[in-house]
C-alpha positions as a Markdown table, in Angstrom:
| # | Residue | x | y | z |
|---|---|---|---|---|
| 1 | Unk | -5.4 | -3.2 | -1.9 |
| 2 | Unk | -3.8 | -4.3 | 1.2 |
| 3 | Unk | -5.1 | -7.1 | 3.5 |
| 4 | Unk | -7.2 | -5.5 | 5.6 |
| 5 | Unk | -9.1 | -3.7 | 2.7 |
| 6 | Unk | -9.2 | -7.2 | 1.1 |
| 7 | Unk | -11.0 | -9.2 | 4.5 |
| 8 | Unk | -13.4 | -6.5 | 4.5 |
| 9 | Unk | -14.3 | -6.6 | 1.1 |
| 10 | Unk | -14.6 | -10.2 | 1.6 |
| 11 | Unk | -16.8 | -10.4 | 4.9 |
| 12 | Unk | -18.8 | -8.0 | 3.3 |
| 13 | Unk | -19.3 | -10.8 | 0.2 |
| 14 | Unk | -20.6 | -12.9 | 3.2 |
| 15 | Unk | -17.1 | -14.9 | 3.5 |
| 16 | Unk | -14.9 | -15.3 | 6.6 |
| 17 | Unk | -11.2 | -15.5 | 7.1 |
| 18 | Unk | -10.4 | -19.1 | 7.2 |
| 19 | Unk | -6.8 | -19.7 | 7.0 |
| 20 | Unk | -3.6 | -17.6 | 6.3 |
| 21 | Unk | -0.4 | -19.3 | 5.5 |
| 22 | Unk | 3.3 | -19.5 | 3.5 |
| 23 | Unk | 3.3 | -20.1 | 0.2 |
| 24 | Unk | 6.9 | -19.5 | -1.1 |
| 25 | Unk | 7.7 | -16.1 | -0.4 |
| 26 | Unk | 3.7 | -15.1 | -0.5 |
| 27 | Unk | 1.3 | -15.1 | 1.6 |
| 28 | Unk | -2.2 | -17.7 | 0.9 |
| 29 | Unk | -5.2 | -16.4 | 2.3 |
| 30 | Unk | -8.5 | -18.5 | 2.1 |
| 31 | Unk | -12.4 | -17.3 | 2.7 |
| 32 | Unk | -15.2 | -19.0 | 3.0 |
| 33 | Unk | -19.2 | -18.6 | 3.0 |
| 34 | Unk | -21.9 | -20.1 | 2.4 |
| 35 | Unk | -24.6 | -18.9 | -0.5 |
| 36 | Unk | -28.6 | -19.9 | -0.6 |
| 37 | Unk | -30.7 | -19.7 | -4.0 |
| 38 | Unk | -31.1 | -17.1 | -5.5 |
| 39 | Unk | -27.2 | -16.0 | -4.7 |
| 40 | Unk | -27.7 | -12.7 | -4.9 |
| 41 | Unk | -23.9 | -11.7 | -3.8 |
| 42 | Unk | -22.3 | -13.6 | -6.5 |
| 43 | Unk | -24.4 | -13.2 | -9.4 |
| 44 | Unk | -22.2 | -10.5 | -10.6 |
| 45 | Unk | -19.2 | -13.2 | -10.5 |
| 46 | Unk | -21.5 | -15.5 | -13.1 |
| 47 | Unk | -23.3 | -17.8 | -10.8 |
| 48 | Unk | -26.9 | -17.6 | -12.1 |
| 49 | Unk | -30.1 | -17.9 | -9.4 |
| 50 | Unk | -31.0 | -21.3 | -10.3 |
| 51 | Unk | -27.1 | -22.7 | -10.2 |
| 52 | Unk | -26.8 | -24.7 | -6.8 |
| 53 | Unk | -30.6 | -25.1 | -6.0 |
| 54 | Unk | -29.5 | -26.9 | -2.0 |
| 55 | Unk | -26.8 | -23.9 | -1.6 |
| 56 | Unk | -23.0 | -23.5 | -2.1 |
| 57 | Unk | -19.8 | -23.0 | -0.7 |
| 58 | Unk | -18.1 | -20.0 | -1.7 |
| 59 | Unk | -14.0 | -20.2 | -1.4 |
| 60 | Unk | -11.9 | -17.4 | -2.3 |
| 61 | Unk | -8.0 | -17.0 | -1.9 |
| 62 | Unk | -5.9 | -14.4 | -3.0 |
| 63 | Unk | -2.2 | -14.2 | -2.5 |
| 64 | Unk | -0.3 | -11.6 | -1.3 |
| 65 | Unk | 3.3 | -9.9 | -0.6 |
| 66 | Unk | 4.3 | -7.8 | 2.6 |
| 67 | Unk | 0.7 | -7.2 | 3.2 |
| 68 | Unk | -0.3 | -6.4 | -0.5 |
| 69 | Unk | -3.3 | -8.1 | -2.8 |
| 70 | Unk | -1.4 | -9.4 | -6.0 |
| 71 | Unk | -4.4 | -11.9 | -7.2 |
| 72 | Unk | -7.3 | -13.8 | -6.2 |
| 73 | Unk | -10.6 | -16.4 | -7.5 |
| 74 | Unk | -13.3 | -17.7 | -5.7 |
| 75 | Unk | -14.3 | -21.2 | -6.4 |
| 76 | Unk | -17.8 | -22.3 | -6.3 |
| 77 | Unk | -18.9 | -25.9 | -4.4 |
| 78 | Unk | -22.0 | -27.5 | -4.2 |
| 79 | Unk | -22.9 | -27.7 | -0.8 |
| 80 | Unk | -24.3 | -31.2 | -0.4 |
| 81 | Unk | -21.1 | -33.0 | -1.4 |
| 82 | Unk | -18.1 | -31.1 | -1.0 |
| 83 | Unk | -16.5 | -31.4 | 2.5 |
| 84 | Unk | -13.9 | -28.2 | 4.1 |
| 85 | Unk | -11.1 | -30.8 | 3.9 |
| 86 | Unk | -11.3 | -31.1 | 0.1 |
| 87 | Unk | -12.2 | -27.3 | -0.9 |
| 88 | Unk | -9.6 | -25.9 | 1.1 |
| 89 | Unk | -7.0 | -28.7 | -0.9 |
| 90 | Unk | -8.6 | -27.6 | -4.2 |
| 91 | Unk | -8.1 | -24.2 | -3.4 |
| 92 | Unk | -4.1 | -24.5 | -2.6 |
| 93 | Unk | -3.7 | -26.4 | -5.7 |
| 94 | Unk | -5.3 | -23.6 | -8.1 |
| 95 | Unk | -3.4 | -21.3 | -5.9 |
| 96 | Unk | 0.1 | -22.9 | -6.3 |
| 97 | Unk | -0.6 | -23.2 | -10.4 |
| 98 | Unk | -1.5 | -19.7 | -10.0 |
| 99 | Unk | 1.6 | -18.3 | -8.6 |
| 100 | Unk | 3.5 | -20.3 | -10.8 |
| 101 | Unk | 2.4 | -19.0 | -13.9 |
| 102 | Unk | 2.7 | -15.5 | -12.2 |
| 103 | Unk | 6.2 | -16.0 | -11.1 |
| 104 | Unk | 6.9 | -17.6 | -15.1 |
| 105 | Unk | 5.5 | -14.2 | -16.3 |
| 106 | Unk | 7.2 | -12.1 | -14.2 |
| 107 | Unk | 10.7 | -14.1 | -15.2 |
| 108 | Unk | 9.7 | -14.1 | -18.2 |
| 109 | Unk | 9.5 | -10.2 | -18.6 |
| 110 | Unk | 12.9 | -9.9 | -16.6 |
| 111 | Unk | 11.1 | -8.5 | -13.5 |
| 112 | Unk | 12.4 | -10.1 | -9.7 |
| 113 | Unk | 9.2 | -11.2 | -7.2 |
């Protein structure tokens, strides 16, 4: 999947473009929506109707490489206490252990990022 197939598949989640930006020698992209009860869009991803009864903040990233989708997650916030600021830091942070253990794994089996 390349990046444009990616934000589409992701707007049509109900989730913006929020920011793109460096990470190593990646690229960090980070969506974000919002989701009322009964969360119809990301039931299939676990959350169940009654999770998040005042709403939630949906946050997805996914890194990629010269355009290309190697992972992603969304993360799941309740939407009363969780400000932009602190999802979007959240977000990096899982993103950065991420690649990490994805760049262990692929030095690990003797293959170059």
């Amino acid at each position: 999947m390349d990046r444009d197939q990616v934000e589409e598949k992701l707007r049509r989640g109900g989730t913006v473009p929020l920011l793109r930006e460096p990470m190593g020698n990646y690229d960090l992209y980070i969506s974000e929506g919002h989701s009322s009860p009964p969360h119809l869009a990301s039931q299939k991803l676990g959350i169940q109707p009654e999770d998040f009864p005042f709403g939630m903040h949906v946050t997805f990233y996914w890194l990629g490489k010269d355009e290309k989708l190697l992972f992603g997650s969304p993360s799941f916030y309740c939407a009363l206490n969780t400000r932009q600021e602190t999802r979007v830091a959240d977000v990096r942070r899982r993103a950065k252990m991420d690649l990490d253990r994805f760049l262990k794994a692929q030095k690990d089996r003797g293959i170059g990022n």
